[in-house]
N, C-alpha and C positions, 0 to 999 in steps of 0.2 A: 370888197371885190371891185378889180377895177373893168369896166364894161368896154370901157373908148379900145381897146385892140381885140375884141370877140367879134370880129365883122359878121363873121359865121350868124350871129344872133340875129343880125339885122334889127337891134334895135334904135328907136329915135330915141334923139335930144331929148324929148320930155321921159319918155319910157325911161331911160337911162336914170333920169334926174329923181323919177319917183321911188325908182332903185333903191338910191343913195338917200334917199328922205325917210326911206322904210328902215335901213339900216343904223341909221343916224338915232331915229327914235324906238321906243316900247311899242311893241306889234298892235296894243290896244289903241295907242293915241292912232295909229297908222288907219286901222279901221272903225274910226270916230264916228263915218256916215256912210251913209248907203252908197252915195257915188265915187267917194275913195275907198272903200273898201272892195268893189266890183269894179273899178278901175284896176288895181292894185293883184287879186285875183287874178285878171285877166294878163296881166302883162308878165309873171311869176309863170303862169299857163302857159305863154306864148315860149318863155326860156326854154321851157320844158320841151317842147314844142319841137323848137330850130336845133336844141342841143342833144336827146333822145334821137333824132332821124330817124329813117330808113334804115338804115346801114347795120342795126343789132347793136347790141351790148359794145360799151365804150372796150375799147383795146387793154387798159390798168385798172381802173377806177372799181368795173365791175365785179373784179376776183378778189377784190380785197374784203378781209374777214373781221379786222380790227383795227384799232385807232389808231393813226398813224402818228409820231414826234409830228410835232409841228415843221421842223425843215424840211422832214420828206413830204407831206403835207403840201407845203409851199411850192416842191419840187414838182410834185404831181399836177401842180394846176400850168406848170409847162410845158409837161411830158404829154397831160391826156385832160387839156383844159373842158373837154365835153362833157368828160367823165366825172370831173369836177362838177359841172357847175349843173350836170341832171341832177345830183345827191343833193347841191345847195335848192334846186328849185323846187325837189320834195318834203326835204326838211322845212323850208320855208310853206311849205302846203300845209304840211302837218302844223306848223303853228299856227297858221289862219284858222283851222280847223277848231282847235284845243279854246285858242282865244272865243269863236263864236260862240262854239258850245257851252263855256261859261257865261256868256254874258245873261243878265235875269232876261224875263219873259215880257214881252213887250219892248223889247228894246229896237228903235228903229234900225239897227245892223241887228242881224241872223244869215244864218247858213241861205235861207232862202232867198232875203231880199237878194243876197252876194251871189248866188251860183242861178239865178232865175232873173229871166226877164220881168217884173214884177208891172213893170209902169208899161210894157205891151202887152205879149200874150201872156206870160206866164211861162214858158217854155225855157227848159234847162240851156243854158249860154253855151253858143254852140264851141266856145274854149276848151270844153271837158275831153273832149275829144284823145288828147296827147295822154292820158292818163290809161286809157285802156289800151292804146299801142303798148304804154312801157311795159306791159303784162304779159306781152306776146313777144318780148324779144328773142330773137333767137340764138343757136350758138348755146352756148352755157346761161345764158340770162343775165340778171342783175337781181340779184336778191334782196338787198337794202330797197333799191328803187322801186321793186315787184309788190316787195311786200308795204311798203311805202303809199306806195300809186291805189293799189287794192284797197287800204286802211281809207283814205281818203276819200278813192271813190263812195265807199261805202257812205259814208255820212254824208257826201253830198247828194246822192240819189236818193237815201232814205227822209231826204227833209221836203223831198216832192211826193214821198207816200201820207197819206190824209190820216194815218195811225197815228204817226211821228208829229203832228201838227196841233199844237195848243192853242185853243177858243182865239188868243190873241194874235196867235202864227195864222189864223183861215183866215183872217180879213186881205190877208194877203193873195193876190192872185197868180197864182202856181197851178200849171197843169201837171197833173197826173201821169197823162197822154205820153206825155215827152220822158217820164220817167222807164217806162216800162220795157220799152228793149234795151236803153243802157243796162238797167240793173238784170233782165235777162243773160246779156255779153255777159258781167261782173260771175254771174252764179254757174253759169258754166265755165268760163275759165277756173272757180274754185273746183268744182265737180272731176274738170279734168284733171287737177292736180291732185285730187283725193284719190282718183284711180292709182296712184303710185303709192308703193309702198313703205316709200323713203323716207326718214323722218325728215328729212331736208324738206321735199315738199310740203309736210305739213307745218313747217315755222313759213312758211309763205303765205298759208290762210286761215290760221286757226285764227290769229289778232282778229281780221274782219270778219269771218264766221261767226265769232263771238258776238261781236256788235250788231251782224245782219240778225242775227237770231231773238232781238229783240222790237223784228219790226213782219209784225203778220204776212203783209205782200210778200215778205221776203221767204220767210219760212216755207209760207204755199207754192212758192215760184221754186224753193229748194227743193225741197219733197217730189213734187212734180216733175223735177230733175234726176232723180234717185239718190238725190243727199242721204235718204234713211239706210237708204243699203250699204253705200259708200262708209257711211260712218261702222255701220252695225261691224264692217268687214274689220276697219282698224280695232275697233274694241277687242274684239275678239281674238284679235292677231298681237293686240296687245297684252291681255291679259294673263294671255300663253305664256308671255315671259323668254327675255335671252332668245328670241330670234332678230334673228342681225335685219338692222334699216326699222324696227318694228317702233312705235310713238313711246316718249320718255312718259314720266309719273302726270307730268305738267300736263301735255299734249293729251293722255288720256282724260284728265281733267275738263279739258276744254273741249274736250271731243263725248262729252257722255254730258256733261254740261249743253249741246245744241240738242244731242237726242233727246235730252229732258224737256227741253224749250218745244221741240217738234210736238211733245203728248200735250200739249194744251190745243195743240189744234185737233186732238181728236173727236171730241165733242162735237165739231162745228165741220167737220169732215170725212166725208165716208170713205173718200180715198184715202185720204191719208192714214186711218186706220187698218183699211185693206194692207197697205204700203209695212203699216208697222209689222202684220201678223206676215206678210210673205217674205221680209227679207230678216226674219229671225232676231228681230232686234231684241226680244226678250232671252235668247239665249246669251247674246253678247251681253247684256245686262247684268244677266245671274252668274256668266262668267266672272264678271268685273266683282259682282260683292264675294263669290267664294274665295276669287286670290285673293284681295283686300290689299291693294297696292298702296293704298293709302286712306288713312277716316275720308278726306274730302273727297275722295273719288267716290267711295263708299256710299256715303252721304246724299251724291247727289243721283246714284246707281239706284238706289231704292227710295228717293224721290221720284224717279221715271217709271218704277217699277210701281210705283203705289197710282200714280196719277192712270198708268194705261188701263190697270186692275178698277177701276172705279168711273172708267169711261165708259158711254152710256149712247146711243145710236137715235137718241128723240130729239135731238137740233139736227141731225143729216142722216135718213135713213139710207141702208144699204139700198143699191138697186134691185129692183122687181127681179125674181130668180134667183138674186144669187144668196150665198150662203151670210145671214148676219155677222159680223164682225163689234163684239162689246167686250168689256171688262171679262165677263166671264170666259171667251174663247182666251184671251190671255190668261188667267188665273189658270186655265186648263193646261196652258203652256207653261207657266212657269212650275205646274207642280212636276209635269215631266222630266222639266228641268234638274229635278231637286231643290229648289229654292226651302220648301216645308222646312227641310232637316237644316239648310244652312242659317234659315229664320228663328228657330228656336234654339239652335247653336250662341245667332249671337244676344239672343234675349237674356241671357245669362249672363254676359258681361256688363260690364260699367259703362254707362256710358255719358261723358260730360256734354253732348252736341245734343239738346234736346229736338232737334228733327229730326235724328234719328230714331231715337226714342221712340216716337210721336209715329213715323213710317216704319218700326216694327210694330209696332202695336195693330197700326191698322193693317198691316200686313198680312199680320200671323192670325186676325180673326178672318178677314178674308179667305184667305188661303185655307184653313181649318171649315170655316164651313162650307166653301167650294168642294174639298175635297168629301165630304160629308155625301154628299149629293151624287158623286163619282161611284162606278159599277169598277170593279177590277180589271174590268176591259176598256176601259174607258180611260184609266190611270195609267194603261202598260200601250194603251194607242197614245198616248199622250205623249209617254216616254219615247216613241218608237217616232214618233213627228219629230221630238226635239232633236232626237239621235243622242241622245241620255240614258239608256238603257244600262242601270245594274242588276247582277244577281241578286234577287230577295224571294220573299213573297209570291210575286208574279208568274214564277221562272222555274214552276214544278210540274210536274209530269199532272198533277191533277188540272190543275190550271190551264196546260193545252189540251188537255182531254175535254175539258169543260165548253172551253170557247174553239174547237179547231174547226167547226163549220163557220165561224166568223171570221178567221181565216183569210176567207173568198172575198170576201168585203160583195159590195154591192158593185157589178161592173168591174170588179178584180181592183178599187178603189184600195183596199188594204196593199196589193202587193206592190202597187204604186208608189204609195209611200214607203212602203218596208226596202223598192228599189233604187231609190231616191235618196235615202237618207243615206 
């Protein structure tokens, strides 16, 4: 890349020079030590920076869908050199990234020492900055750079959360503090593009959703945001099948994959359990294992399904008054569902993925002795919660004869729901 006619950049002599020494060499020797490699960071930041602007999504650069010959390529960095060289400053992010995260544990360069003031306060270099503009471009956006900037941000906020930090990573002094509205911004900007139903939006955030989902601050700060419901929405609009803009096989994947990561925090949260039982996430769930879009989707549907079943309210009790929220109110939910019949449907089959194996099994004793305990009003309110209701059993003239003063519910509580669903 040549730098000397990008005035627009505004960069110096050395900037320029450290450019060309980065490109010249392996990303690794480039980030050798802590002061060139937070040298080096920061000046790739600043490209970013002067070249993204104000002004929205570059004029060519941003519409493009695939890889250009190399002449057009060449041509483009004279037609929409901006558009150029935001794509070269995140690509080059992404590899700072890939590099750190590899390197072993103790090693004087990391994510931290590079994206933290380590040798002052601790507080995230305030460089970061240009990364969360590119996510709010407006106009049609930049998808490459969105989805880009997003991936990036994530790992370098996630290495100022004290989950993500190894016995060897705490000696180092990084505040927390400085991390917490960045990654606040980051989780709603995903949140808002969850609200869409376009599978376009979600190749924008499933990558870093994925990654954020392995770091607790994040999930709680998701949840909190209504990431459970959001997702619960595509599951379910996915599973439906052949409705247009609706998430591919991959995207459900990756998208019932975070709701599974979300049920480890139900143990340790009472909201987030509330969260799971109000925005229906066990029916999107049991949506997903009946159509069976695929084993992996499948797989990890009744990994979620087995972990909510088996959560338990003695690390975070429910609040004073209100109603408990445990394994059991879900097991109540999923039998409404019909999960029971779709559980011993596929107990029957073969199956080579021994976690599945493993979450029917614990499934289907759960569920069998839950339902054990169940009154037949209790089975057809269940059904009538999920909005799951078929003709059986339930659905005879002796049966509302039996229960029609129950009917009334307490405070007309039944017809609330029966108007609701």
């Amino acid at each position: 890349m040549n730098w000397d006619p990008m005035q627009k950049l505004r960069l110096t002599n050395p900037e320029k020079l450290l450019l060309r020494s980065a490109e010249a060499n392996p990303i690794d020797y480039t980030l050798s030590n802590p002061e060139e490699s937070t040298a080096y960071v920061k000046v790739v930041l600043k490209v970013l920076a002067e070249a993204s602007g104000a002004s929205g999504p570059s004029s060519k650069v941003s519409h493009l869908k695939d890889l250009l010959p190399e002449d057009e390529a060449l041509q483009m960095l004279y037609t929409d050199p901006m558009g150029v060289v935001t794509h070269y400053a995140i690509t080059k992010l992404l590899d700072i990234i890939i590099c750190l995260k590899e390197k072993k544990r103790g090693s004087d360069v990391s994510l931290g020492s590079t994206f933290y003031n380590v040798e002052v306060d601790g507080n995230l270099i305030d460089e970061w900055r240009p990364l969360l503009r590119v996510l709010h471009l407006g106009g049609g956006g930049d998808a490459f750079a969105q989805r880009g900037a997003a991936y990036c941000l994530a790992f370098i906020l996630m290495a100022g959360c004290s989950s993500q930090r190894s016995s060897a990573d705490r000696s180092c002094k990084i505040s927390h503090a400085s991390v917490e509205e960045p990654l606040q911004a980051l989780i709603s900007w995903i949140t808002s593009q969850l609200q869409s139903s376009a599978s376009s939006s979600l190749s924008l955030v499933t990558p870093t959703l994925t990654a954020l989902m392995s770091c607790p601050e994040a999930r709680i700060l998701f949840a909190s945001s209504g990431g459970i419901g959001y997702l619960s929405r595509h599951l379910r609009n996915g599973s439906k099948g052949g409705k247009r803009g609706s998430a591919t096989v991959q995207q459900l994947y990756e998208l019932c994959f975070c709701l599974w990561t979300l049920t480890y925090e139900c143990n340790s949260s009472a909201v987030v359990r509330v969260t799971f039982a109000r925005d229906n996430a066990v029916h999107s769930l049991v949506d997903l294992v009946s159509s069976a879009p695929r084993e992996k989707v499948v797989r990890v549907a009744l990994s979620a399904l087995r972990t909510l079943a088996q959560c338990t309210a003695d690390g975070s009790p429910d609040s004073a008054g209100k109603k408990e929220v445990t394994g059991s109110t879900f097991l109540n939910e999923m039998i409404g569902c019909g999960l029971i019949k779709y559980v011993d449907q596929m107990k029957e089959r073969q199956w080579t993925d021994p976690d599945i194996v493993e979450d029917l099994d614990v499934l289907h004793k759960l569920l069998h002795e839950n339902f054990k305990e169940m009154s037949t009003w209790d089975v057809y309110l269940a059904e009538v919660q999920s909005g799951s209701l078929e003709w059986g059993i339930l659905h005879t003239e002796k049966f509302f004869k039996e229960n029609a003063k129950k009917f009334e519910g307490a405070d007309g509580d039944f017809v609330v729901v029966k108007v609701r669903s």
